[in-house]
C-alpha positions as CSV (number, residue, x, y, z in Angstrom):
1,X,0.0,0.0,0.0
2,X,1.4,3.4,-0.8
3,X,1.0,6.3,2.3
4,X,2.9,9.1,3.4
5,X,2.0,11.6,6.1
6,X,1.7,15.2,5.2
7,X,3.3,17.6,7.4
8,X,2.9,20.7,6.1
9,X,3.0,24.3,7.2
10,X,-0.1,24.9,9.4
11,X,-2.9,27.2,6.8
12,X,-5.7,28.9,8.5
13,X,-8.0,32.1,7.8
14,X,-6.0,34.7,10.0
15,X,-2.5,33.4,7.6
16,X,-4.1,34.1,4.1
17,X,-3.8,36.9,2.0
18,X,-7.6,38.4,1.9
19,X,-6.7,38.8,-2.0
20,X,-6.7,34.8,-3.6
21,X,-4.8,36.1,-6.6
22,X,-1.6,37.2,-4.3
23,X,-2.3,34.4,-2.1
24,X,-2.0,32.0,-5.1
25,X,0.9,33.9,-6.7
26,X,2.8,33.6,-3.0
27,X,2.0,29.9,-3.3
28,X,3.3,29.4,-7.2
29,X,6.3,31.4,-6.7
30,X,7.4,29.1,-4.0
31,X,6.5,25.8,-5.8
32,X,8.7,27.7,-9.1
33,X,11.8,27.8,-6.5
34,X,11.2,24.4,-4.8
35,X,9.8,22.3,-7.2
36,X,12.0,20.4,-9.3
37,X,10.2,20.0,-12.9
38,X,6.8,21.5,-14.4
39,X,5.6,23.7,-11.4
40,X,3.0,25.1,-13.9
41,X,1.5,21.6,-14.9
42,X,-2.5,21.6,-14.1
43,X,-4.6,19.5,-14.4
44,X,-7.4,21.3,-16.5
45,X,-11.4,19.0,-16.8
46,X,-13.7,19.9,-19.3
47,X,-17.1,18.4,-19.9
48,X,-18.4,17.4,-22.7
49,X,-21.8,17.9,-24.8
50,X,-23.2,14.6,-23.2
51,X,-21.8,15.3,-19.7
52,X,-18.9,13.7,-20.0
53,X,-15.6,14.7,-17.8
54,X,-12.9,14.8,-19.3
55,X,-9.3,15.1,-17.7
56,X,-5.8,16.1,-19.0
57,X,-2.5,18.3,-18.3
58,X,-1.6,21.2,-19.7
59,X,0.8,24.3,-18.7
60,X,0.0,27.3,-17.0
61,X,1.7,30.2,-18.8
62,X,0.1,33.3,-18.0
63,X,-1.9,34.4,-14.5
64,X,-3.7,38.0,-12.6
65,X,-5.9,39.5,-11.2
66,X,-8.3,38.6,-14.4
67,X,-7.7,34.9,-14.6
68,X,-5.4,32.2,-15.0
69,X,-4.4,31.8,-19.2
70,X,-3.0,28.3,-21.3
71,X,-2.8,28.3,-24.4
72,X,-4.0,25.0,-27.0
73,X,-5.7,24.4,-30.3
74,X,-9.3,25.7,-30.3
75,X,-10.0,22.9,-32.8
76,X,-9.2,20.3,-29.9
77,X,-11.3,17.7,-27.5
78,X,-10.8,20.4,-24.7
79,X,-11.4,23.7,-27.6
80,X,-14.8,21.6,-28.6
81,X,-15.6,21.2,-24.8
82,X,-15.2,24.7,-23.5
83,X,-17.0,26.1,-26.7
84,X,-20.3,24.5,-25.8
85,X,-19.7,24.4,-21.7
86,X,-17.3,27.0,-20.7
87,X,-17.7,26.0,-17.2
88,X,-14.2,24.2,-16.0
89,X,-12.0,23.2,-13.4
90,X,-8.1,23.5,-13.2
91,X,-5.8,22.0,-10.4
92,X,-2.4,22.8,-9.5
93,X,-0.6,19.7,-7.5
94,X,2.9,20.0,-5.8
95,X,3.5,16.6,-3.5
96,X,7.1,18.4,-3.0
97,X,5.0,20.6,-0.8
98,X,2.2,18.8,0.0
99,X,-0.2,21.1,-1.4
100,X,-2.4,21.9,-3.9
101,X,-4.9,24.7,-5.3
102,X,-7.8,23.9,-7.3
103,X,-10.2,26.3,-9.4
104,X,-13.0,26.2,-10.7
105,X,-14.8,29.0,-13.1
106,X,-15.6,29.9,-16.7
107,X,-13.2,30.1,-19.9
108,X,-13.1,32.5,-22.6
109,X,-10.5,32.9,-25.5
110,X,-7.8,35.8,-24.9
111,X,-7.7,38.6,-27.4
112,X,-6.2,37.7,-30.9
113,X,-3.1,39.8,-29.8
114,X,-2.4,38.1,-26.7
115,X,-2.2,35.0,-28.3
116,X,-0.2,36.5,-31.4
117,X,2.5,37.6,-28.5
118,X,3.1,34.3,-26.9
119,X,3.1,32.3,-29.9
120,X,5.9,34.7,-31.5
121,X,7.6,33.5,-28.3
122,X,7.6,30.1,-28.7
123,X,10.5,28.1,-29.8
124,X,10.1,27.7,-33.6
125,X,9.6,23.9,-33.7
126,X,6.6,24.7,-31.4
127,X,5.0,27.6,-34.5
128,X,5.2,25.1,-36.3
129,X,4.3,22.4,-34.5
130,X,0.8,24.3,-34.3
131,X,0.3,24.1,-37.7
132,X,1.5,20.7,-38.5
133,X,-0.8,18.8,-35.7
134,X,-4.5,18.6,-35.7
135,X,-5.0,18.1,-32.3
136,X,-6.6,15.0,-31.2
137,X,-7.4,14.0,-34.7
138,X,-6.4,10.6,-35.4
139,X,-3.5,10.4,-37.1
140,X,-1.9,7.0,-39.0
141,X,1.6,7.5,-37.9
142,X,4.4,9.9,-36.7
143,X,5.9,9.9,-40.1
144,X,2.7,11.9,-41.2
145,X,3.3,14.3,-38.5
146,X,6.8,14.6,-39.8
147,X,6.0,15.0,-42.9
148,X,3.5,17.9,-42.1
149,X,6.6,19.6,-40.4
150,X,8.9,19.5,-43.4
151,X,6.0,21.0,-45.4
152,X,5.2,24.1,-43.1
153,X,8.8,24.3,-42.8
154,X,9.3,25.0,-46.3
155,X,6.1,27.2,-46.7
156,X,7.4,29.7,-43.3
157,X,10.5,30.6,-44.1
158,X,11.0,34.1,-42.4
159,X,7.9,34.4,-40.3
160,X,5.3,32.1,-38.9
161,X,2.1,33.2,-38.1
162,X,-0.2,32.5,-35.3
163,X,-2.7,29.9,-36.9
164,X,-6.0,31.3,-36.5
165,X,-7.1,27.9,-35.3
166,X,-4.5,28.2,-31.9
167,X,-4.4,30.7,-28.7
168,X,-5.3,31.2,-25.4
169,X,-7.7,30.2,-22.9
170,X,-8.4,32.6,-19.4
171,X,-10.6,31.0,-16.9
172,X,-12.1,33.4,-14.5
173,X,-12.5,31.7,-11.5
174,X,-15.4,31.8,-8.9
175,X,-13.8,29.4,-6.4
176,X,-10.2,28.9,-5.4
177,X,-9.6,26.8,-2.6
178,X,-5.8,26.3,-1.4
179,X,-4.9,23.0,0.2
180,X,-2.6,22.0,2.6
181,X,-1.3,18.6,3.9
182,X,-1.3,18.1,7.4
183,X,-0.9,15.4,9.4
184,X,-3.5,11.9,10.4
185,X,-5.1,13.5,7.3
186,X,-6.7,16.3,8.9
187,X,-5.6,18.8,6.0
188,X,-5.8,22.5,5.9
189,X,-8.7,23.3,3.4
190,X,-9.2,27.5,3.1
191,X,-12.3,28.5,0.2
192,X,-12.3,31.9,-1.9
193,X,-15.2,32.2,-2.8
194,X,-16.7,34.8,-5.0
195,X,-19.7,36.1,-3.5
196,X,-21.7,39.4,-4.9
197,X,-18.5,40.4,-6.6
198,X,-16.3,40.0,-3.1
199,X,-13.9,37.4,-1.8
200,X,-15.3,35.4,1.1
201,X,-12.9,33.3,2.6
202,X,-13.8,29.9,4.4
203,X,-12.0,26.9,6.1
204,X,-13.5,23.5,4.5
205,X,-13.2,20.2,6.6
206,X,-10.7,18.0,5.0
């Protein structure tokens, strides 16, 4: 049987910032300097047309006061998803720290020139990587991919641009809840909760 005890650092009302967004950028800051690989790897749930979750991983790249922003092919499973049922959830896991903030709220695609910025500063393979992969299309092989690469390669010679089918997604979240590990499983659970446009902050039962 796998089990480990959590003994975190103690997380109550009085300890929180009253702002979740500088609460949460405390919390990701610290998991950037102490976590070894992907500190910005959520796990983002959709659901789909006939109520279907569905689960995956993607990167957090961008967060504020206005949301929390990744980026993906609108064309996707996940693009299809949030286009009919923008409601979502997003979670944030760090066992390094033994904690983890989930979110819950509603996605909407950036502006056209927020995505244009971050894909001009992706790593070239990635530009074209956009355009050669139909994401989650079924594909016969990885020499079809390949292919597809060579061939955008050859078309993009100076400049790439942003396919029109690829950018951003900000959720705007109504709920954040930060969790802490604590020890004989009696975790540390504190709610934001957006209530008549204000915070309200609340500690959950583990």
């Amino acid at each position: 049987m796998i089990r480990r005890e959590y003994e975190g650092i103690p997380l109550d009302k009085k300890s929180v910032d009253p702002n979740p967004f500088k609460q949460f950028s405390a919390w990701f800051e610290k998991a950037v300097r102490d976590v070894s690989l992907d500190a910005n790897a959520m796990t983002l749930s959709t659901v789909s047309e006939d109520g279907q979750p569905a689960t995956r991983t993607v990167l957090l790249k961008e967060f504020d006061e206005s949301g929390f922003v990744f980026y993906t092919n609108y064309r996707s499973r996940k693009g299809h998803h949030i286009q009919n049922n923008s409601r979502v959830s997003m979670t944030l896991f760090w066992p390094e720290l033994m904690r983890q903030i989930h979110v819950e709220g509603n996605a909407q695609k950036v502006p056209e020139t927020q995505s244009d910025e971050y894909f001009k500063s992706r790593p070239v393979a990635s530009q074209l990587g956009a355009w050669a992969s139909s994401q989650s299309e079924e594909v016969e092989s990885r020499s079809v991919l390949k292919e597809k690469m060579k061939e955008y390669e050859k078309k993009f010679v100076d400049d790439i641009p942003r396919p029109p089918h690829w950018g951003g997604f900000r959720i705007v979240p109504h709920r954040i809840e930060f969790w802490q590990g604590r020890l004989n499983r009696l975790h540390d659970r504190i709610c934001y909760s957006l209530e008549e446009e204000e915070w309200v902050i609340k500690r959950l039962s583990p």
